[in-house]
VOLUMBA-254168 format. One record per residue (C-alpha): residue number from 1; chain; z, y, x. Coordinates in steps of 0.02 Angstrom, whole numbers, plus 50000, padded with zeros to 5 digits. Layout:
<rs>
<drendren=NUM | pati=A | w=Z | v=Y | u=X>
...
</rs>
This chain:
<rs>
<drendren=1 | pati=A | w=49344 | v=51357 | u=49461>
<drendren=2 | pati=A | w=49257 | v=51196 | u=49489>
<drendren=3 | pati=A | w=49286 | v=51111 | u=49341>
<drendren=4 | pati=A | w=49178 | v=51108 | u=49160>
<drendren=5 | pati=A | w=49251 | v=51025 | u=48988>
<drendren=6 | pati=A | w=49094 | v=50951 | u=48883>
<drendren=7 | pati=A | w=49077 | v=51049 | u=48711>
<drendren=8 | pati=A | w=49155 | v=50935 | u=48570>
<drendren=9 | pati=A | w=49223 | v=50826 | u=48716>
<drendren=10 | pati=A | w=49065 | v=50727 | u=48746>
<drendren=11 | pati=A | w=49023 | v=50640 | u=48924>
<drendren=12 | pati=A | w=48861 | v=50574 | u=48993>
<drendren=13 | pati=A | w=48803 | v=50408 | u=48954>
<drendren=14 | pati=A | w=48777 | v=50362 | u=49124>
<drendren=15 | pati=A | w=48947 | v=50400 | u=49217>
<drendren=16 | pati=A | w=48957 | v=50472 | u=49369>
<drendren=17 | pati=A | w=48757 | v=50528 | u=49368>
<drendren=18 | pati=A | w=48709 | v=50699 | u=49390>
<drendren=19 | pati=A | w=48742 | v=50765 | u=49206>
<drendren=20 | pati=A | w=48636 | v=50932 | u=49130>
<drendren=21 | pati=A | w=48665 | v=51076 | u=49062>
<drendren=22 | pati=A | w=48586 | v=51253 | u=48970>
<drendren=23 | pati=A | w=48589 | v=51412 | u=49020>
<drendren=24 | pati=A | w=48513 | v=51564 | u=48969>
<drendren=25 | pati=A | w=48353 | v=51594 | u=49080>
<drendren=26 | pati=A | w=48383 | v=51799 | u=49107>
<drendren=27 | pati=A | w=48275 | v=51861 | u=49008>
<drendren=28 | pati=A | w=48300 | v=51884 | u=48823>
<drendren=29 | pati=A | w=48459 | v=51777 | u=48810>
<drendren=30 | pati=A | w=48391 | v=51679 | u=48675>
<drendren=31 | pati=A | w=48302 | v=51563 | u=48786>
<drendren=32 | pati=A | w=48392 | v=51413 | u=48872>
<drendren=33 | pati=A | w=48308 | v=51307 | u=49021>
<drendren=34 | pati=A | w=48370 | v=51136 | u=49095>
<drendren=35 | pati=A | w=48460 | v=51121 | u=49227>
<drendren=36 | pati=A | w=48522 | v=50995 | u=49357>
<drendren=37 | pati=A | w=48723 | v=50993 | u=49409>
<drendren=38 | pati=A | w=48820 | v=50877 | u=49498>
<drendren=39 | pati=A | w=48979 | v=50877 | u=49389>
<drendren=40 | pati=A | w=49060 | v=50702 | u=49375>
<drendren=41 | pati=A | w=49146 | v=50629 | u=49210>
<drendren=42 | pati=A | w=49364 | v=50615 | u=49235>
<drendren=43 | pati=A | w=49395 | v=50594 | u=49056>
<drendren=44 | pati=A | w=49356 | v=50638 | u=48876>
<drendren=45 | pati=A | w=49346 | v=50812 | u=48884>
<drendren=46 | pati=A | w=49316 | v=50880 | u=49077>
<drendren=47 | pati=A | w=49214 | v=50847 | u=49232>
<drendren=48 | pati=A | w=49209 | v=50918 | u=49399>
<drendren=49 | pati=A | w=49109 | v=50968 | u=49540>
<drendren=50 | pati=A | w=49223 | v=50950 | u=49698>
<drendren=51 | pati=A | w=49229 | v=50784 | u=49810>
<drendren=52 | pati=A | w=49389 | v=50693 | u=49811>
<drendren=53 | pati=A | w=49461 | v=50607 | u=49971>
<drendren=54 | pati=A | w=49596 | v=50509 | u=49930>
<drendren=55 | pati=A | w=49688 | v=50455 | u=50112>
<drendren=56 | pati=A | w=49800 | v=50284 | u=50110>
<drendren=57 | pati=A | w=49903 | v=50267 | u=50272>
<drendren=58 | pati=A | w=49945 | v=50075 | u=50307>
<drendren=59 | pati=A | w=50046 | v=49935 | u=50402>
<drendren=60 | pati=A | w=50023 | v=49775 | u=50350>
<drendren=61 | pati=A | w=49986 | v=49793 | u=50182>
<drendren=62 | pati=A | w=49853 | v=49662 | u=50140>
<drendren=63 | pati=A | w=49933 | v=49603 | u=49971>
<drendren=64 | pati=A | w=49973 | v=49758 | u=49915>
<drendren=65 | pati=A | w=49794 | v=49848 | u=49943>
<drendren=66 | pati=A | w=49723 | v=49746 | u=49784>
<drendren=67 | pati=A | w=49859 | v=49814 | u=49674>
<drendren=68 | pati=A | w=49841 | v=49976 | u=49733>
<drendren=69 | pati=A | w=49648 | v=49988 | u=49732>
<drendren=70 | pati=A | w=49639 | v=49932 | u=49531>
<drendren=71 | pati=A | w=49719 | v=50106 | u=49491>
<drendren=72 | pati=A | w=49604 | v=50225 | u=49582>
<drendren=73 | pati=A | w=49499 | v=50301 | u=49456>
<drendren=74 | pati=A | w=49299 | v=50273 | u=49494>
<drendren=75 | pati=A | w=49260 | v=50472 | u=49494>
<drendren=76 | pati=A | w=49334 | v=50475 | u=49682>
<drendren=77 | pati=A | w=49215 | v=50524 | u=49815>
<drendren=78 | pati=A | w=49292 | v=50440 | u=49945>
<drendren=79 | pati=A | w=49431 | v=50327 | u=50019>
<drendren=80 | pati=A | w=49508 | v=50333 | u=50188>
<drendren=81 | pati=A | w=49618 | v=50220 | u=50258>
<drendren=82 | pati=A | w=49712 | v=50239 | u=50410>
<drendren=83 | pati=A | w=49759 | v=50069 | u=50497>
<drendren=84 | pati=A | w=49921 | v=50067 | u=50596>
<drendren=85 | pati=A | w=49863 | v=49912 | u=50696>
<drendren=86 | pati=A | w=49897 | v=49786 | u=50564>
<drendren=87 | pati=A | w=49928 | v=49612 | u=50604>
<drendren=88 | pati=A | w=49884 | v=49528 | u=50453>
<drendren=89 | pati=A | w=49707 | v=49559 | u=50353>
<drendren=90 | pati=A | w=49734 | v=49728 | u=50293>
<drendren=91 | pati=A | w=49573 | v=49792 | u=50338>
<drendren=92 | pati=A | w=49466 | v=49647 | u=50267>
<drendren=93 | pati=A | w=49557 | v=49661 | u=50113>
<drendren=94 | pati=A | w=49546 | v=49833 | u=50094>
<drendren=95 | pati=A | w=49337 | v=49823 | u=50115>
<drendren=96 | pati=A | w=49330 | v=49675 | u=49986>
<drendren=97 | pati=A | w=49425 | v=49804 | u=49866>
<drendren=98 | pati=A | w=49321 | v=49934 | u=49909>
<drendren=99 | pati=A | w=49164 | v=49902 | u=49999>
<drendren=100 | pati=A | w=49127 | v=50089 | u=50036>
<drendren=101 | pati=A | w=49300 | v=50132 | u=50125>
<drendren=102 | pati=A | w=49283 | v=50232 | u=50290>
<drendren=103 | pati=A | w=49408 | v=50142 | u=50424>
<drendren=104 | pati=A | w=49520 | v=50229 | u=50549>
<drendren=105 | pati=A | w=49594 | v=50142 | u=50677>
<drendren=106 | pati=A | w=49751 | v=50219 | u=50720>
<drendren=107 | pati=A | w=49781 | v=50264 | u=50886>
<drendren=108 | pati=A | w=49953 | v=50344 | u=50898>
<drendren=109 | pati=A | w=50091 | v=50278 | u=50785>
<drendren=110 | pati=A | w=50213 | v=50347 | u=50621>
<drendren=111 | pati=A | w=50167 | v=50409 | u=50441>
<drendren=112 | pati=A | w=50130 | v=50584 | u=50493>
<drendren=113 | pati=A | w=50007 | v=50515 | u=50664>
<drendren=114 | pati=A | w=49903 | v=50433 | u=50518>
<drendren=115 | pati=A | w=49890 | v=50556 | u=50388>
<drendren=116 | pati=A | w=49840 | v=50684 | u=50521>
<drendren=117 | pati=A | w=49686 | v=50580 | u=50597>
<drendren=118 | pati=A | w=49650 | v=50526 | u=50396>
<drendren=119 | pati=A | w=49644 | v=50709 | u=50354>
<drendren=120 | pati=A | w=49535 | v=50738 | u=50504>
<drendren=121 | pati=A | w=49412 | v=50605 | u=50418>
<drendren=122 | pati=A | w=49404 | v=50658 | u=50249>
<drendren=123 | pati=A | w=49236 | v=50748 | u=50192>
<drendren=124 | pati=A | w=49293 | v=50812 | u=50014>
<drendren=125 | pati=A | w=49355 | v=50952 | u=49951>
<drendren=126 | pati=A | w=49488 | v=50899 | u=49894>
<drendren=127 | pati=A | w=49625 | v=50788 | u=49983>
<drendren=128 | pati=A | w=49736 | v=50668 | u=49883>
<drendren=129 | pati=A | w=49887 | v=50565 | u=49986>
<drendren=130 | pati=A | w=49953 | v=50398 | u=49913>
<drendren=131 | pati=A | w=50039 | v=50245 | u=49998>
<drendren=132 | pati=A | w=49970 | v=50073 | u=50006>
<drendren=133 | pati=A | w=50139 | v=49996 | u=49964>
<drendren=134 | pati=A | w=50090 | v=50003 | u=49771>
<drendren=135 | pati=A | w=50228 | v=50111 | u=49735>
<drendren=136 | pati=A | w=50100 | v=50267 | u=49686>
<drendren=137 | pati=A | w=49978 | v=50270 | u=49543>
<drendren=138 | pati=A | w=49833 | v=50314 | u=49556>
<drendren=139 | pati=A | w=49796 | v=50351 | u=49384>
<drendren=140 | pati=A | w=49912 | v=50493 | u=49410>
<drendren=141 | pati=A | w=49775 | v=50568 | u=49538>
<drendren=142 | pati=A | w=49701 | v=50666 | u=49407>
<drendren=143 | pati=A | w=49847 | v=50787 | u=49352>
<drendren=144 | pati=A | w=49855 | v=50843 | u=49538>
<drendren=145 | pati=A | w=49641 | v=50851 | u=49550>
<drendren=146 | pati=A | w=49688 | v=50953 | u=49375>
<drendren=147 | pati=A | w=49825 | v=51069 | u=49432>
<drendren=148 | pati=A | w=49716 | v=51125 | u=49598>
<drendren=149 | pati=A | w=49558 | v=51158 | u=49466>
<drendren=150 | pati=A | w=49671 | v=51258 | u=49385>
<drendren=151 | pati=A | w=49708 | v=51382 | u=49532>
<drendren=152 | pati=A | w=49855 | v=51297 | u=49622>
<drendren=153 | pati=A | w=49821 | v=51284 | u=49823>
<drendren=154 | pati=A | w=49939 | v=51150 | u=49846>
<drendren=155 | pati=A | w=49980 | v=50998 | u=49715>
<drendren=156 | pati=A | w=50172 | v=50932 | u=49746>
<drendren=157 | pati=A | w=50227 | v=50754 | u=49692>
<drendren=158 | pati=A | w=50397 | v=50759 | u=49631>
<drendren=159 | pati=A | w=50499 | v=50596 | u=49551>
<drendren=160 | pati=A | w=50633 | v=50734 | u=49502>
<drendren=161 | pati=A | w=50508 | v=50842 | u=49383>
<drendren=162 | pati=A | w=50501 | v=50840 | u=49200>
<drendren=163 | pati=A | w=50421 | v=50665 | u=49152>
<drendren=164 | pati=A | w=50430 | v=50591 | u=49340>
<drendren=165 | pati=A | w=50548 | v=50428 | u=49399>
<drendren=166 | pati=A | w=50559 | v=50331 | u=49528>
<drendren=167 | pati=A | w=50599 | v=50141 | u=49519>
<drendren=168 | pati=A | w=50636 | v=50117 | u=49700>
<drendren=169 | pati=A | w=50736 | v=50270 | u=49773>
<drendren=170 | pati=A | w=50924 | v=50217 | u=49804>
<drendren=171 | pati=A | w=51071 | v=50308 | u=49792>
<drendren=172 | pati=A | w=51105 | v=50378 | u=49951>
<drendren=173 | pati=A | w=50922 | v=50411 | u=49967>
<drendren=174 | pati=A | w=50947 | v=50508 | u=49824>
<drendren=175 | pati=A | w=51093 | v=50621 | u=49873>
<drendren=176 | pati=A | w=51003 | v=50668 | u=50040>
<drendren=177 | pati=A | w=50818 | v=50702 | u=49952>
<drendren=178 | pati=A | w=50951 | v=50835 | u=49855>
<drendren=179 | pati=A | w=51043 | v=50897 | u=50000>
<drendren=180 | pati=A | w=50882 | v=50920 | u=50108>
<drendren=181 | pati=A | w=50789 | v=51008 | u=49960>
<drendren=182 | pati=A | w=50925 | v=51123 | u=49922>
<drendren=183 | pati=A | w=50920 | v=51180 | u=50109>
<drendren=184 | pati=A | w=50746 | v=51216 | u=50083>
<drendren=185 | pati=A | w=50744 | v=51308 | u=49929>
<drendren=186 | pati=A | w=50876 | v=51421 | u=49996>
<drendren=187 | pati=A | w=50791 | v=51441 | u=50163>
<drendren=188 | pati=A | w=50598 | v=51475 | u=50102>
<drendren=189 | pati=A | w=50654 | v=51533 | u=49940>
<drendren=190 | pati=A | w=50550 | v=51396 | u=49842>
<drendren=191 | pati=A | w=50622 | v=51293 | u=49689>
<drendren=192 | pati=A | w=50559 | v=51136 | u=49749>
<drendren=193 | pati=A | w=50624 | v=50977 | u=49637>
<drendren=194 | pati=A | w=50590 | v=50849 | u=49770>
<drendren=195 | pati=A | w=50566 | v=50854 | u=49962>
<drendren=196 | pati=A | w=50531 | v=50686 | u=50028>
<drendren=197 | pati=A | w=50363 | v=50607 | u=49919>
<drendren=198 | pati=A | w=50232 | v=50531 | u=49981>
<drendren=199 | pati=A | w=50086 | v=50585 | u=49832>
<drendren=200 | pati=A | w=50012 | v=50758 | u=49886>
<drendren=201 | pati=A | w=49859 | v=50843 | u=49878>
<drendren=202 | pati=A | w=49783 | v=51000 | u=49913>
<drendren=203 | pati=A | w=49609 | v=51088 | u=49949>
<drendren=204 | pati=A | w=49540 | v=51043 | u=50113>
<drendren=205 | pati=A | w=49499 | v=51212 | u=50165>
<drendren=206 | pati=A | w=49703 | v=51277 | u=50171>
<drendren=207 | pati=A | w=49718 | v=51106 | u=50289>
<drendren=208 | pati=A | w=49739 | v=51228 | u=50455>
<drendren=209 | pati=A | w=49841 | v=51348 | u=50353>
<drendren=210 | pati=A | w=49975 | v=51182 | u=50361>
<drendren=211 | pati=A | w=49970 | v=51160 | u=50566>
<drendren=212 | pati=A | w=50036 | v=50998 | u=50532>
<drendren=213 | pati=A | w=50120 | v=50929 | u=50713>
<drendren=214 | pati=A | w=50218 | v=50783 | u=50689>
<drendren=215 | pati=A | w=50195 | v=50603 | u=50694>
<drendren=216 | pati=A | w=50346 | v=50540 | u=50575>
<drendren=217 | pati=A | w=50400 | v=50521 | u=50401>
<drendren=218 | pati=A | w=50448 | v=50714 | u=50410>
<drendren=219 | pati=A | w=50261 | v=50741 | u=50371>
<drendren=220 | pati=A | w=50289 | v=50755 | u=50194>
<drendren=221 | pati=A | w=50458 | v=50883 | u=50215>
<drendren=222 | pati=A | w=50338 | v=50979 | u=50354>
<drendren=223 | pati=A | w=50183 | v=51010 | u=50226>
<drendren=224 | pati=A | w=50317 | v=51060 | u=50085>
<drendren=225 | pati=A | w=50391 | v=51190 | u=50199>
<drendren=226 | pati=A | w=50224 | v=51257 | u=50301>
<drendren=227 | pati=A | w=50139 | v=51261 | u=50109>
<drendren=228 | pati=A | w=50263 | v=51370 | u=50048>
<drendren=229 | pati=A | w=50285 | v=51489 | u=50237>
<drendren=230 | pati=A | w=50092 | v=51510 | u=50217>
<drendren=231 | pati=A | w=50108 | v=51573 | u=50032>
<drendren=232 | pati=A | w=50015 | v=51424 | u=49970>
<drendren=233 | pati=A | w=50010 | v=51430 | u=49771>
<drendren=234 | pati=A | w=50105 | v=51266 | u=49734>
<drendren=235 | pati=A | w=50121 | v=51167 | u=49591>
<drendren=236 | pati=A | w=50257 | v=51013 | u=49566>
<drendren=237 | pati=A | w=50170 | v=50880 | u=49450>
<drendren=238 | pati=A | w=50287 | v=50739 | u=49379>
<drendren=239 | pati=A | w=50254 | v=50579 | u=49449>
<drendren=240 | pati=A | w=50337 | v=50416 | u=49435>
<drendren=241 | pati=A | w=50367 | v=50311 | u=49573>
<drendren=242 | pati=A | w=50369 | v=50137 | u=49558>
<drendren=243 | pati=A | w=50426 | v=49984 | u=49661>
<drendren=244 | pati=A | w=50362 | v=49911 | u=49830>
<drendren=245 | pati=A | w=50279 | v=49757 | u=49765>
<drendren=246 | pati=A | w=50261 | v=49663 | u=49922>
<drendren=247 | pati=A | w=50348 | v=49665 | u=50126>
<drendren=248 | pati=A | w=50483 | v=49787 | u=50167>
<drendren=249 | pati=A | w=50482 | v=49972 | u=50197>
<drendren=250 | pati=A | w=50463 | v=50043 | u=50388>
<drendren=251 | pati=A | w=50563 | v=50195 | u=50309>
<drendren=252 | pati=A | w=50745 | v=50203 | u=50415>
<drendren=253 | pati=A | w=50852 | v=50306 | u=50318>
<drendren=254 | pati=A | w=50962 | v=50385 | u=50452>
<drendren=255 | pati=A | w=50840 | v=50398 | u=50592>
<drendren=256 | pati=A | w=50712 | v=50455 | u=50508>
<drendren=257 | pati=A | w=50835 | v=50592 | u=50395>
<drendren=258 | pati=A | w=50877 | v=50644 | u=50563>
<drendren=259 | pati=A | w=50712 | v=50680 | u=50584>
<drendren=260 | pati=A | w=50686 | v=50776 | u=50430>
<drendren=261 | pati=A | w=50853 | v=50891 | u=50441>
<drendren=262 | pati=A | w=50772 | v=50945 | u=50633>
<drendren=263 | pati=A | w=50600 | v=50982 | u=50554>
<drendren=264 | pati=A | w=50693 | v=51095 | u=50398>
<drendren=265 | pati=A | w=50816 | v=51163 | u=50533>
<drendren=266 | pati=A | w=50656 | v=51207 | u=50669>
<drendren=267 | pati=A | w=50543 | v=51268 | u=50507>
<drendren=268 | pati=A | w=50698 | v=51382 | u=50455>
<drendren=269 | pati=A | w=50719 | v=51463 | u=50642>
<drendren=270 | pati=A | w=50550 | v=51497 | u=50640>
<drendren=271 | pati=A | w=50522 | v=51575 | u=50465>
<drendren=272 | pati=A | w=50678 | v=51699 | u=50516>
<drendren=273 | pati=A | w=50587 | v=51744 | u=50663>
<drendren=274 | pati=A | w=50438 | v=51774 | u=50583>
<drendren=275 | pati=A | w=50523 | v=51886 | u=50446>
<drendren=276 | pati=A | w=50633 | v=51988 | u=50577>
<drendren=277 | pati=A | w=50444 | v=52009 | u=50662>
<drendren=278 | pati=A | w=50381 | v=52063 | u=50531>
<drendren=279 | pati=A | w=50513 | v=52191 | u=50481>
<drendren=280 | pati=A | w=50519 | v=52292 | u=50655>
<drendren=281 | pati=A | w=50322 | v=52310 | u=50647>
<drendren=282 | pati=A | w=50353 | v=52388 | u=50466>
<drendren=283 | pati=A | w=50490 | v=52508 | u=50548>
<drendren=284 | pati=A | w=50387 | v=52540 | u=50704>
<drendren=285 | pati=A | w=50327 | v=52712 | u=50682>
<drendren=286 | pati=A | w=50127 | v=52747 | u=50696>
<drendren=287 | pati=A | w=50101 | v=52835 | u=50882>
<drendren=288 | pati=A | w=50056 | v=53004 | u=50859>
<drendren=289 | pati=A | w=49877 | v=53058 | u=50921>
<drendren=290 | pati=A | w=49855 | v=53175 | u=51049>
<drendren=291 | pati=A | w=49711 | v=53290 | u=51016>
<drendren=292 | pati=A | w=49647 | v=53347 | u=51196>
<drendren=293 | pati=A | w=49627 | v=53538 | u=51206>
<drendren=294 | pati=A | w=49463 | v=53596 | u=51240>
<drendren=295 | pati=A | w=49456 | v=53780 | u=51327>
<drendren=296 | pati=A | w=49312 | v=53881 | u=51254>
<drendren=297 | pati=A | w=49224 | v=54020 | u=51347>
<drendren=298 | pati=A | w=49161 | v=54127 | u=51253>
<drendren=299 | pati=A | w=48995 | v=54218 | u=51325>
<drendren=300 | pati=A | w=49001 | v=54388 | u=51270>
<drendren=301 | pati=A | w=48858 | v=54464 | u=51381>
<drendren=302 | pati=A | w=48717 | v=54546 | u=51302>
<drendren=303 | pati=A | w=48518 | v=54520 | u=51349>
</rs>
C-alpha cells in the first residue's frame, strides 16, 4: 500500500514538501537514520505517495470551471482537461483557476472521445473523473484516492449508496439508471447501486484491462461493466451529486439510453461467449502423448 498515517496524527509543517521519516538502519535495531520520502499531507491523520490525475471533460463551461476548481483539494498532482471545442472562454478560465493545467484539445467528439484522450494524458497513478458542470465535489476525491489505498482496483461513484444523493437526477432518469443496473447485476453478477455516474477513479495501470471503445455517454456504463468482466476489485463510495449551476446539459435521455442498453446488451453477448469459451477448454480433454518406440539391438557377441 501507498499510503502512511502520521503517529499521533501529526502532518508536516510545510504541506505538500517532501516529509521524513525513521527507520531502523539494519543493524542492531536500536538505531534509527533519516530518511527522505515523498509522501504528501490529505488530512489529519494520512499521507500518500501515489500521483493523482484528476481528468475534467468540458463544453462550454467557463462559469462553471471556477466553482468547480475551489473544491479540488491542493494534494492533486495533476489536472487535465479535455476541451470539446468550446466556444466561449473555457480554456482561459480554466488556466486562471489553475495555472498548471495540461490542455487537450479534443479532436473527435462525446463524453467517452474525451475521457479516452484525457486518460491517455494523465501521468499519475492514480486517475480520478469529475465533470466541469459543478455538479461533482471534489472534496469527495479523497474517499475514492482512500478506497484504492486500501486495495480496491476500481473506485465506483454511486448517488444510490449509503450516504450519497443526487440533487439533479429526475424521475425518469431515475427509473432507467434502475432498470439498466438491474440488467447488469444480473448479467455480470455484480451488485452495483448505480450505473450511469460520472465520478470514477481507478489505478492507471488496470487502464488497458478496461479497453474502453466508445465515444458517448455509455463510457461510464462501459467501464462499470469491463471493470467487473476483468475481475477488477471494485468498491462503490457514496457520493452526492449536486446541481448544474450554470448552461444546460448535452445529456439526451433517450438517445443516449439507447446507447447505453446496446453497450449492456453487446457487453452481455460477449461475457456469455467468453464463459461458454471458457467452459469447453475446461472439458477439452489433455491429448495424450505418444511415446515413439525405440527398437534396441542388443549386441551379444563376445571379443
Amino acid at each position: 500500500m501507498c499510503a502512511f498515517a502520521y503517529p499521533g496524527g501529526s502532518t508536516p509543517e510545510l504541506r505538500g514538501a517532501s516529509s521524513t521519516t525513521f527507520s531502523p538502519n539494519g543493524s542492531d535495531g536500536n538505531t534509527a537514520k533519516l530518511t527522505r520520502s515523498r509522501y504528501r499531507p490529505v488530512d489529519a491523520g494520512l499521507a500518500i505517495a501515489p500521483e493523482v490525475s484528476v481528468v475534467i471533460p468540458v463544453k462550454n463551461e467557463a462559469r462553471n470551471l471556477p466553482i468547480v476548481f475551489a473544491t479540488l483539494p491542493d494534494w492533486i498532482s495533476e489536472v487535465v482537461l479535455v476541451d470539446g471545442r468550446s466556444v466561449d472562454d473555457t480554456v482561459a478560465v480554466a488556466k486562471e483557476c489553475y495555472p498548471e493545467i495540461k490542455v487537450i484539445h479534443q479532436v473527435g467528439a462525446g463524453k467517452g472521445d474525451a475521457l479516452r484522450a484525457g486518460f491517455a494524458a494523465c501521468t499519475g497513478d492514480i486517475i480520478v473523473m469529475i465533470d466541469g458542470d459543478g455538479s461533482t465535489d471534489g472534496k469527495e476525491i479523497v474517499r475514492f484516492v482512500a478506497a484504492l489505498l486500501a486495495g480496491a482496483d476500481y473506485a465506483k461513484g454511486s448517488r444510490f449508496a449509503s450516504s450519497g444523493g443526487s440533487d439533479d437526477i429526475t424521475w425518469h432518469r431515475r427509473l432507467g439508471n434502475r432498470v439498466l443496473c438491474a440488467m447488469v447485476n444480473v448479467a455480470m453478477g455484480t451488485r452495483y447501486t448505480d450505473l450511469c455516474y460520472g465520478y470514477n477513479a481507478f489505478w492507471a495501470r488496470v487502464l488497458p484491462s478496461l479497453h474502453l471503445d466508445c465515444i458517448g455517454f455509455e463510457i461510464e456504463t462501459m467501464m462499470n461493466i469491463r471493470a467487473a468482466r476483468a475481475d477488477l476489485r471494485v468498491q462503490e463510495i457514496p457520493s452526492h451529486e449536486k446541481c448544474r449551476v450554470h448552461g444546460t446539459s448535452n445529456l439526451r435521455v433517450v438517445f443516449d439510453g439507447w446507447r447505453i442498453f446496446k453497450v449492456i446488451a453487446a457487453e452481455t453477448l460477449a461475457s456469455r461467449r467468453s464463459r461458454s469459451r471458457m467452459r469447453r477448454e475446461a472439458a477439452t480433454p489433455e491429448p495424450e502423448l505418444s511415446v515413439p518406440s525405440v527398437a534396441v539391438t542388443a549386441d551379444v557377441s563376445k571379443d
